[in-house]
C-alpha positions as CSV (number, residue, x, y, z in Angstrom):
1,X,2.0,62.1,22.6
2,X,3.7,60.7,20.0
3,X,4.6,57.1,18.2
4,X,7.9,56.0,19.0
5,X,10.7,55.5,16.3
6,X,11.1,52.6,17.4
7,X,9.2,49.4,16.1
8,X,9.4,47.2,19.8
9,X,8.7,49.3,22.1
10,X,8.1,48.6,26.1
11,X,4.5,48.7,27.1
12,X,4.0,49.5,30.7
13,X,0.2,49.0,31.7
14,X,-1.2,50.4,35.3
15,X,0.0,48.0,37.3
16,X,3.3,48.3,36.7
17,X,3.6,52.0,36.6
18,X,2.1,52.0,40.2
19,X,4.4,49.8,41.9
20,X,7.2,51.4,40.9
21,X,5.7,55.1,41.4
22,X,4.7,53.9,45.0
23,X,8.5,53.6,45.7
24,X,9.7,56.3,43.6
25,X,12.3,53.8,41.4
26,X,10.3,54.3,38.2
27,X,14.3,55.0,37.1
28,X,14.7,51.3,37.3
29,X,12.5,50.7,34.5
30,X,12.7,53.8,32.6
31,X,17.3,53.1,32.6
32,X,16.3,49.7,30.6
33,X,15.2,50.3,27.4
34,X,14.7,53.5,25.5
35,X,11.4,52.4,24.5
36,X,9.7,52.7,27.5
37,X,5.8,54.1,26.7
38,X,2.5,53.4,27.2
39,X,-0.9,54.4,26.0
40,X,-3.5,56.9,26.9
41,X,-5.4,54.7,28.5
42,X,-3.2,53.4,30.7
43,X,-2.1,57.1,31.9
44,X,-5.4,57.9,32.3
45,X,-6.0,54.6,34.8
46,X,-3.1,55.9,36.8
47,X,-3.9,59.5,36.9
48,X,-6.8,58.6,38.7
49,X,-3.9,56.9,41.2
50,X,-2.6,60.7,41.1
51,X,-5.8,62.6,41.9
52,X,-6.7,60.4,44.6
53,X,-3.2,61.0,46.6
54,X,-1.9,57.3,46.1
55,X,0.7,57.5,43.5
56,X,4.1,59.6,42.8
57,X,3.2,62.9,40.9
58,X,6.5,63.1,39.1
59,X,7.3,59.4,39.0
60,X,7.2,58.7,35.0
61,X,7.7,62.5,34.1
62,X,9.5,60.9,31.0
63,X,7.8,58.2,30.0
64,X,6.2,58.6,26.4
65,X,2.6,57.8,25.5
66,X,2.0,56.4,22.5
67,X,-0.7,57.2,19.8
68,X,-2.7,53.5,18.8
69,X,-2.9,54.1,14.7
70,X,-6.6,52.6,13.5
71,X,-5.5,48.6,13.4
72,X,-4.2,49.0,16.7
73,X,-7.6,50.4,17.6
74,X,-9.5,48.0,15.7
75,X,-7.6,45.1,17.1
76,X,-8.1,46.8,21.1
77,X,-11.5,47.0,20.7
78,X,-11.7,43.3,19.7
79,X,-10.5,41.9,23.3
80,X,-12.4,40.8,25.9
81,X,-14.0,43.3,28.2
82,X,-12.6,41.9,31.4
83,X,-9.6,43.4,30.7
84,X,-9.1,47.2,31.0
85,X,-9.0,50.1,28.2
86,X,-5.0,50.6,29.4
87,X,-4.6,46.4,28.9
88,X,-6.3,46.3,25.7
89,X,-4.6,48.6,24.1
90,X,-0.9,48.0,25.2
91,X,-1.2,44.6,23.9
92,X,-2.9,46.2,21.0
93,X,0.9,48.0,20.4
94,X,2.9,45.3,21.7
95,X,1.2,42.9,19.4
96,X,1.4,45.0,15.9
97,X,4.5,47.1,17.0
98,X,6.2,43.3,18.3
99,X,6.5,44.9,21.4
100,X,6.9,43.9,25.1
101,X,4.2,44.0,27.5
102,X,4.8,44.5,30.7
103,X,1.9,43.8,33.4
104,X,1.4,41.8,37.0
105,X,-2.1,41.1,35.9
106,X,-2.6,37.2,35.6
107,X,-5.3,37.7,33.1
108,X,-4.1,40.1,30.6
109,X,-0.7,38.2,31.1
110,X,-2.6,35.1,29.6
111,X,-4.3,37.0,26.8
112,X,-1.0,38.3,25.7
113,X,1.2,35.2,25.4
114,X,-1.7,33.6,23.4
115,X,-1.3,36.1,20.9
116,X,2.4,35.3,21.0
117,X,3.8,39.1,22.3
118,X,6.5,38.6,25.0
119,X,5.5,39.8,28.5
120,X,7.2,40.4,31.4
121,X,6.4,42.2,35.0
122,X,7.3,44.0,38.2
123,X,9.8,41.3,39.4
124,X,10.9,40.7,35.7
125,X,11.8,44.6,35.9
126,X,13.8,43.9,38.9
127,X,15.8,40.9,37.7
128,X,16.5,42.4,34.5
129,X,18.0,45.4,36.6
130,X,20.2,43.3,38.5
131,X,21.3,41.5,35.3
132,X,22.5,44.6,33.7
133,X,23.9,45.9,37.3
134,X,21.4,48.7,37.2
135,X,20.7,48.1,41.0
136,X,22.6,45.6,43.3
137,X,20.7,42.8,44.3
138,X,20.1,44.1,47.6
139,X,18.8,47.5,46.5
140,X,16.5,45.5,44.4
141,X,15.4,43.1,47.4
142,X,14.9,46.5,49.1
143,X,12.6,48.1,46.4
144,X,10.3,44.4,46.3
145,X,10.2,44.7,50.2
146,X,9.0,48.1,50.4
147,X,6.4,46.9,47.0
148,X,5.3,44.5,49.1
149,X,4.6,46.3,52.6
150,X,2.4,48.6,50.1
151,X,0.7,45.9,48.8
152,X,2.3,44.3,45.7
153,X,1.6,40.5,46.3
154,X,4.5,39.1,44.8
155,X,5.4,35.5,44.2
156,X,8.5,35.8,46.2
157,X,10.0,38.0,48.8
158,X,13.8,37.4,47.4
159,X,14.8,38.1,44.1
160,X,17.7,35.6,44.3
161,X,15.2,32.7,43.6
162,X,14.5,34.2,40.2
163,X,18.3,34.9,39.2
């Protein structure tokens, strides 16, 4: 573990890290930014995707996990309890490190833009990979279409609509 140099770093809660584990393209997220991390929390809600034969052992092999400092803590601890440990405290980081959280989670989602942090999710991930011709529109149709038959339920079933 470690804190990233980095003051906006790219928080990636459970959700997230499970869709794209469950069709082995973590790569799409991880080629992005530089500052893709989470938190120990979060890892520790997706191990338990691991032990339980669900999720991609090796998917985010080099994804960092980052150390909360005490405010980050302190400010975690202060959300409400209907989100998770791994959503509280990746928009504890994202919110003192002016980060960007990324989630498919409608309620954590709300939380976060009402404390003014930027958020994205799984299709932004996708979109933004087209953008910066990471993956061709059709390999990223692909990727949602295989998300989907393993039960992502997404907004939209082409990515077209969202360029």
């Amino acid at each position: 573990m470690s804190n990233p140099s980095s003051s906006h770093p790219v928080l990636l809660d459970n959700t997230v890290l499970s869709n794209f584990a469950k069709v082995d393209r973590s790569d799409l997220a991880l080629g992005l930014w530089s500052t893709c991390a989470t938190t120990l929390e979060t890892w520790q809600e997706y191990i338990i995707g691991l032990a339980i034969g669900k999720l991609q052992k090796n998917a985010w092999k080099s994804l960092e996990i980052v150390e909360l400092n005490p405010s980050e803590h302190e400010f975690a601890a202060s959300l409400s309890i209907a989100l998770g440990a791994g959503e509280r405290t990746c928009i504890a980081v994202a919110k003192h490190r002016q980060g960007l959280f990324v989630t498919d989670d409608r309620k954590a989602r709300q939380v976060a833009l009402e404390l003014a942090i930027k958020v994205t999710g799984t299709l932004g991930i996708l979109v933004v990979a087209i953008e910066r011709k990471k993956c061709t529109l059709k390999d990223a149709n692909d990727t949602l279409a295989k998300m989907i038959q393993l039960g992502y339920h997404s907004p939209v079933d082409d990515l077209k609509e969202l360029l």
